[in-house]
N, C-alpha and C positions, 0 to 999 in steps of 0.2 A: 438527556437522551434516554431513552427504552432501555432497559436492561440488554434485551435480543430486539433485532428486529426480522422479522421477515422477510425473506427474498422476493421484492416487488419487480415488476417489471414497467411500472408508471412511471412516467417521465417528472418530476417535480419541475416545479418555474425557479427561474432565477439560475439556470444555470451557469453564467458566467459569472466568476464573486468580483465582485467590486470591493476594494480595499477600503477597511475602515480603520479609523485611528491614527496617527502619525506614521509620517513613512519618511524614509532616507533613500537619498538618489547619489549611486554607486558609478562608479565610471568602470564596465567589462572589460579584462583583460582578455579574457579566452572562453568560448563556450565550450568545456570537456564533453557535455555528453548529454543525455535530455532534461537531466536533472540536480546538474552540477556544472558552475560557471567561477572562474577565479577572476577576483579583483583587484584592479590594478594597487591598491592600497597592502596587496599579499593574501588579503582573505580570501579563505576556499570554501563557495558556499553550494549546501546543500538542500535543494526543496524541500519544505516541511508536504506532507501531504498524498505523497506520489512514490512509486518508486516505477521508473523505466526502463526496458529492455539494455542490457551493456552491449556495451561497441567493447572488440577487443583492440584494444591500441597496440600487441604487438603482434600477434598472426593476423588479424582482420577477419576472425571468425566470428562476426556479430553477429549477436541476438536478431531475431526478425522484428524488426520497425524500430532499432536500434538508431541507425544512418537516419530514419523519418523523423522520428521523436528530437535529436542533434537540431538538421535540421532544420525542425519548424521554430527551437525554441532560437536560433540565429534568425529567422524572417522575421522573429517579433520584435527582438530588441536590437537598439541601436547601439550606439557608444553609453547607455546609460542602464540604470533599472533603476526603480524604485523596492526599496528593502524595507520588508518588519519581522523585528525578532519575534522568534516563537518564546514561550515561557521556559524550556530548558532549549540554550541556544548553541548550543557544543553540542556534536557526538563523540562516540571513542577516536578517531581520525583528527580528532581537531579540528574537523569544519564548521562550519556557521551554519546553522539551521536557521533560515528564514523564509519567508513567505517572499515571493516576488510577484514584480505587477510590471507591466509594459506602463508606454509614456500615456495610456489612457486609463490608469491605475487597475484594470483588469488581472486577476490571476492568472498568473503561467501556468501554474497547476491545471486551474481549471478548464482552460484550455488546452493545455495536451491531452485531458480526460475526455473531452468533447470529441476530441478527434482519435481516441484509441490507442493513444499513444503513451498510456502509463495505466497505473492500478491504483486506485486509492487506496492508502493506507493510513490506521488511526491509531499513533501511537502516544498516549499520555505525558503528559498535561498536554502536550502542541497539538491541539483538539479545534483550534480555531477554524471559518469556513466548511466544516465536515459539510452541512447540510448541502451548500450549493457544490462543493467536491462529486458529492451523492447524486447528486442530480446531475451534472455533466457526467460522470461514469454511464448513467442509466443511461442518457440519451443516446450514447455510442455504443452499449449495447444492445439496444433493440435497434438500432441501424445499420449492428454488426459491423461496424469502423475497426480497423487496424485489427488489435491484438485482440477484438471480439471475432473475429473471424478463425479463431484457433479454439479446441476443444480446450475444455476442463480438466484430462485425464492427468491423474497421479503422476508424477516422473519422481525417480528417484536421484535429485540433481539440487546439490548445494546451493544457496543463495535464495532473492524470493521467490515466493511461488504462490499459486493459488489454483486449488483442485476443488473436486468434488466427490467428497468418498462418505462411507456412513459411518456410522458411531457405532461399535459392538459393546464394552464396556468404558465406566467412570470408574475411577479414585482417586486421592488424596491425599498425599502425605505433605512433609516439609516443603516441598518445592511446589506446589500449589494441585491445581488439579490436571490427572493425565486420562486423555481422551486416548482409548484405544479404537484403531480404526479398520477397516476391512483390506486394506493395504499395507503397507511394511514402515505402516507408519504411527504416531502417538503425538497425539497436538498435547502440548504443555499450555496451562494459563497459568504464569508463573505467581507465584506467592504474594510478589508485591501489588500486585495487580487484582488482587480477591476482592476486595469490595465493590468490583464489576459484574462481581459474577455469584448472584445468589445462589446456594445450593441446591433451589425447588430448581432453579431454572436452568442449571447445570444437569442435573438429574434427568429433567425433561426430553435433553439430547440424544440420549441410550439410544439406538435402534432408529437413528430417523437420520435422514442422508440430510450433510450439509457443505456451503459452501466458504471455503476457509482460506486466508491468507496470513501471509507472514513470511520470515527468513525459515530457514529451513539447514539444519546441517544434521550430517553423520554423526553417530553414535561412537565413540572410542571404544569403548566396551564392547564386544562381542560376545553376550551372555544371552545362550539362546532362546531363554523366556522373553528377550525383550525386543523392540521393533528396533529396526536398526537406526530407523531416522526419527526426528523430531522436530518440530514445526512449533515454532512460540506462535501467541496470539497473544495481543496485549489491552484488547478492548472490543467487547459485544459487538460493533460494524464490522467488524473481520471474522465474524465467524454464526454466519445467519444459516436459518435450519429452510430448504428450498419447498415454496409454498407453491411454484409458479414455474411450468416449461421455460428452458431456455431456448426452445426453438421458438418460440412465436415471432 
């Protein structure tokens, strides 16, 4: 992949991914939420590729297309799915990162992105399907489906998120490079993750509005040189410099 790419608004082909390589057929306990279902076997598995609007399970203040995203992904599957591990197959939670596919071996992923009902997310090595991820995002963006019909604008609100804000300055210390931005905010690309990001093309950013995802949390420190929130990004698709109206 591109080091950066630019924010397109084409639709690529092949939007729906079709599963390749071995796969394991799971018997669903429960579908939690658009992007998290436990199986009967105990595992708690979480989509590689996506992350979906939260349903609040104890006050019932969900996210918008939270209850849609639940929902569609119970229409698709039956008592079953088919399962492939991504390359790191744990997160800190102890869930199972895998890739899921309905009884027609299609992504779930890719089809909640079709229909605007998640965000694609690229986070290293579990890099698998990106391209057709990309291309079902775009389609339901320029169709303005679900969670494309909400703006871009900054919030300052824990968990993921994805804005549009410009770049005032770059630097660099230990913890890799920190994007400071026109909001009360500082995207990190953390250290481990530097050989995504060359310096010519990190530099390049300064001064040019982009469009960025990732988790997002509060600052502990209250030191008033610095922005109060922080926003990781962990690979060049989550953080493209915008070439292209998002109204068309």
């Amino acid at each position: 992949m591109a080091p950066f790419l630019f924010l397109s608004l084409a639709v690529q082909a092949n939007e729906a991914c079709t599963a390749t390589g071995e796969l394991e057929k799971a018997q669903i306990k429960r579908v939690v939420d658009g992007d998290t279902i436990h199986l009967t076997d105990g595992r708690k598995v979480r989509l590689v590729g996506i992350d979906t609007p939260e349903l609040d399970h104890k006050k019932g203040n969900h996210e918008p297309y939270a209850v849609a995203a639940t929902d569609f992904v119970r229409s698709r599957l039956d008592q079953f799915v088919y399962l492939q591990r991504a390359k790191n197959d744990q997160d800190r939670y102890g869930r199972y990162l895998y890739y899921l596919f309905d009884k027609d071996r299609i992504s779930l992923t890719s089809q909640l992105l079709s229909e605007g009902l998640g965000y694609r997310i690229a986070v290293p090595p579990n890099l698998a399907y990106q391209d057709c991820f990309e291309a079902a995002e775009n389609a339901a963006r320029n169709a303005h489906k679900g969670l494309w019909q909400q703006n871009l604008q900054w919030q300052p609100k824990a968990g993921f998120a994805i804005s549009r804000v410009n770049i005032t300055s770059i630097t660099q210390n230990r913890g890799g490079w920190w994007l400071e931005t026109d909001q009360d905010l500082v995207i990190n690309l953390p250290s481990y993750v530097t050989d995504y990001w060359p310096s010519q093309k990190v530099f390049y950013l300064e001064g040019k509005e982009i469009e960025v995802r990732g988790w997002q949390h509060q600052r502990k420190s209250r030191h008033s040189d610095f922005k109060s929130w922080v926003l990781s990004v962990r690979h060049p698709n989550d953080l493209l410099e915008i070439k292209a109206s998002l109204d068309q």
